[in-house]
MARGUMI-501974 format. One record per residue (C-alpha): residue in one letter; x, z, y. Coordinates in steps of 0.02 Angstrom, whole numbers, padded with zeros to 5 digits, always signed. Each point is the difference from the previous one (the first is absolute). Example, Ala and Ser with C-alpha at 12.3 -4.5 7.8 and 13.67 -1.06 7.14 Angstrom:
MARGUMI-501974
A+00615+00390-00225;S+00069-00033+00172;
This chain:
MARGUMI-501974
X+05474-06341-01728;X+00027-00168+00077;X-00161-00108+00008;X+00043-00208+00005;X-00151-00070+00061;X+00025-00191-00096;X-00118-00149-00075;X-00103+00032-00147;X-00076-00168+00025;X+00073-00141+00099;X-00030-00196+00018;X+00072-00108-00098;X+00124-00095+00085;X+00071+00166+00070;X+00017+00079-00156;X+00160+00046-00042;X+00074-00018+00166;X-00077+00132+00100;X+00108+00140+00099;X-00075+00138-00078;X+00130-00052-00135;X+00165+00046+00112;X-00067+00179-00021;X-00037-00015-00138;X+00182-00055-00061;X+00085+00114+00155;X-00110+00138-00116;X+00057-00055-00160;X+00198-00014+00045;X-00001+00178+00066;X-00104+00088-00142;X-00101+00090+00096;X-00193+00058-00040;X-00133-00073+00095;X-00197-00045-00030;X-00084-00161+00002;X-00148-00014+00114;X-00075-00198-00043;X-00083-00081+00121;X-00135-00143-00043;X+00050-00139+00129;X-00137-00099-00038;X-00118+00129+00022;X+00060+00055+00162;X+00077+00158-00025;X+00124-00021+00125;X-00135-00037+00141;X-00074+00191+00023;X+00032+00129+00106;X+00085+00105-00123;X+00126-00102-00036;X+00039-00077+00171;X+00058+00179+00056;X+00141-00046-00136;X+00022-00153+00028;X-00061-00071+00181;X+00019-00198-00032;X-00070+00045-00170;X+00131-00062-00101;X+00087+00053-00149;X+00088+00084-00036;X-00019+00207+00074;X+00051+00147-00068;X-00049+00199+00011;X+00142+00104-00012;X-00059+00178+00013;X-00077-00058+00155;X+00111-00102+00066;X-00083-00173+00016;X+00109-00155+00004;X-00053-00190+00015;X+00109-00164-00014;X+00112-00015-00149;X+00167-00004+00092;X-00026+00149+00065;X-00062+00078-00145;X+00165-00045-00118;X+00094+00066+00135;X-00102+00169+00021;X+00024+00017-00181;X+00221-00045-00014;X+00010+00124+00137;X-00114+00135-00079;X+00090-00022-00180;X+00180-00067+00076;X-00021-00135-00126;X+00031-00172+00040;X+00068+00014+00184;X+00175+00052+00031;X+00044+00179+00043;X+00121-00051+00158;X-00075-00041+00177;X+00085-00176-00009;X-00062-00045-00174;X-00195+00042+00039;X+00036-00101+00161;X+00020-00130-00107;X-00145+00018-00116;X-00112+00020+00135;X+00082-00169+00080;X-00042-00088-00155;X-00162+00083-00014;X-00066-00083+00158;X+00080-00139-00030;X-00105-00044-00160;X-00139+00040+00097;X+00029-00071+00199;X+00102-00143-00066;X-00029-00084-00160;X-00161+00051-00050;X-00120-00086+00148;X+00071-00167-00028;X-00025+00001-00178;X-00171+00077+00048;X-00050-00118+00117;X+00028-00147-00112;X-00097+00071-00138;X-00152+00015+00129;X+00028-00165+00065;X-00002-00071-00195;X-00145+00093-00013;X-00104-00058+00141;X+00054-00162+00050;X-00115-00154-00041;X+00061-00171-00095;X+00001-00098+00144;X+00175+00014+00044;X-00042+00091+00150;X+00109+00154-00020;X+00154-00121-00022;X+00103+00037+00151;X-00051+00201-00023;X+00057-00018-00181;X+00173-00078+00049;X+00014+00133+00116;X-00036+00165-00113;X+00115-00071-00137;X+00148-00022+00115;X-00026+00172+00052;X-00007+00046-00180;X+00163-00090-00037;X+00081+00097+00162;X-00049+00157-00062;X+00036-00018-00188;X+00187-00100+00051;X+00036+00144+00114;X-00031+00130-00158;X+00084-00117-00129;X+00155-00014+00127;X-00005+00202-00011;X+00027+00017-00173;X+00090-00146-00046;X+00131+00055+00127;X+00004+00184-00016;X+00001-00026-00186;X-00131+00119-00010;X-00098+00056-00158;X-00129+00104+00129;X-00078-00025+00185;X+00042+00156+00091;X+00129+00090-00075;X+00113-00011-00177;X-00118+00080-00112;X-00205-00036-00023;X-00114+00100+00150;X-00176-00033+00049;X+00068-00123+00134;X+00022-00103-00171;X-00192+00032-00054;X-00079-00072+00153;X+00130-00156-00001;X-00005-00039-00181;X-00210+00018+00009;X-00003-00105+00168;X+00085-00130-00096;X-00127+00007-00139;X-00171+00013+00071;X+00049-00116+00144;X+00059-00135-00081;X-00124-00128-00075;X+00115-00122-00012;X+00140+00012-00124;X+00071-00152+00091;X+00048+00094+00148;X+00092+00137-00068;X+00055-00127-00134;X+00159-00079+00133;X+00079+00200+00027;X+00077+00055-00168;X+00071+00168+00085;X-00173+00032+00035;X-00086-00051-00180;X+00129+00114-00087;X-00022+00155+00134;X-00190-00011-00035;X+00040-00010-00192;X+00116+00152-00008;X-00144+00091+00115;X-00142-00037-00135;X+00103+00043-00139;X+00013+00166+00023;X-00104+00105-00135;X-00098+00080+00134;X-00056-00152+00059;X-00022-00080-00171;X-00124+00169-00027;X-00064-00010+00165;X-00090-00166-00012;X-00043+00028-00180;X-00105+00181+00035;X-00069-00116+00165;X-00053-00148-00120;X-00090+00112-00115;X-00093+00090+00137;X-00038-00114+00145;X-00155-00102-00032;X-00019-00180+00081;X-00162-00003+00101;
């Protein structure tokens, strides 16, 4: 059976936002049995040699399926909608498309929003980080403008295709664990109700429920 390697105990401020949980819904959506292997963050699980050879940049989250080892999330939901054909289209042209939008949440919109989390995180009070600032929330705005211009013009209910795939998982959960800021999201109303249609779907809804009651902060 299919082992997901994911956090048993996590820090605080990453609680609830951690990529573990795009399996974890990607899992849920299709219905398909799997067993939970928790790692203690905290407590270093993820820094041994056991669990690098799943993992190399010890991350989660990694998965065991009958052997076959697999690391980074994206690729994960996408191992899995090919294994199941669930949530990826059947055609050559459609999975084009979900694999398009795939790297797109990842290679496009999700270091800026990244990068201005860090920055928030690390920069001092002295103003110093100013001109870096201005420069990561313009990049931001590109991105998100670009992706609101998408929608808003195609009309679109869903990022890759007509109907929900896992392209949809990693965009949706980009634009909720990388966004700190309300505010910024706040100015692209395509984008606000794409990311509310995402999180409304039961398997989400049980998703982060089962993950709340589980996942300790440490």
């Amino acid at each position: 059976m299919l082992k997901l390697h994911t956090f048993s105990k996590v820090n605080a401020i990453a609680r609830g936002h951690t990529r573990d949980l795009r399996v974890l819904w990607a899992l849920e959506e299709m219905q398909l049995p799997f067993q939970l292997a928790g790692m203690d963050h905290p407590a270093h699980d993820l820094n041994t040699e056991v669990y690098r050879r799943l993992s190399p940049f010890e991350q989660i989250p990694a998965i065991d399926d009958d052997g076959l080892v697999l690391s980074e999330s994206a690729a994960i939901v996408l191992y899995l909608a090919k294994k199941c054909g669930r949530l990826i289209p059947a055609d050559g042209a459609g999975e084009a498309q979900v694999l398009r939008w795939c790297f797109a949440a990842m290679n496009t919109v999700e270091p800026p929003l990244l990068g201005l989390m860090v920055l928030d995180w690390t920069s001092s009070s002295d103003g110093s980080c100013a001109r870096h600032r201005e420069f990561m929330v313009g990049w931001v705005n590109r991105m998100l403008g670009n992706l609101e211009r998408w929608f808003a013009a195609g009309h679109r209910d869903y990022v890759a295709t007509p109907d929900f795939t896992v392209a949809d998982i990693l965009m949706a959960h980009v634009l909720t664990s990388g966004v700190k800021d309300e505010k910024l999201l706040a100015r692209y109303p395509a984008l606000v109700a794409y990311r509310s249609r995402c999180l409304a779907r039961p398997a989400w809804q049980r998703t982060i429920q089962a993950y709340g009651a589980r996942v300790e902060a440490g």
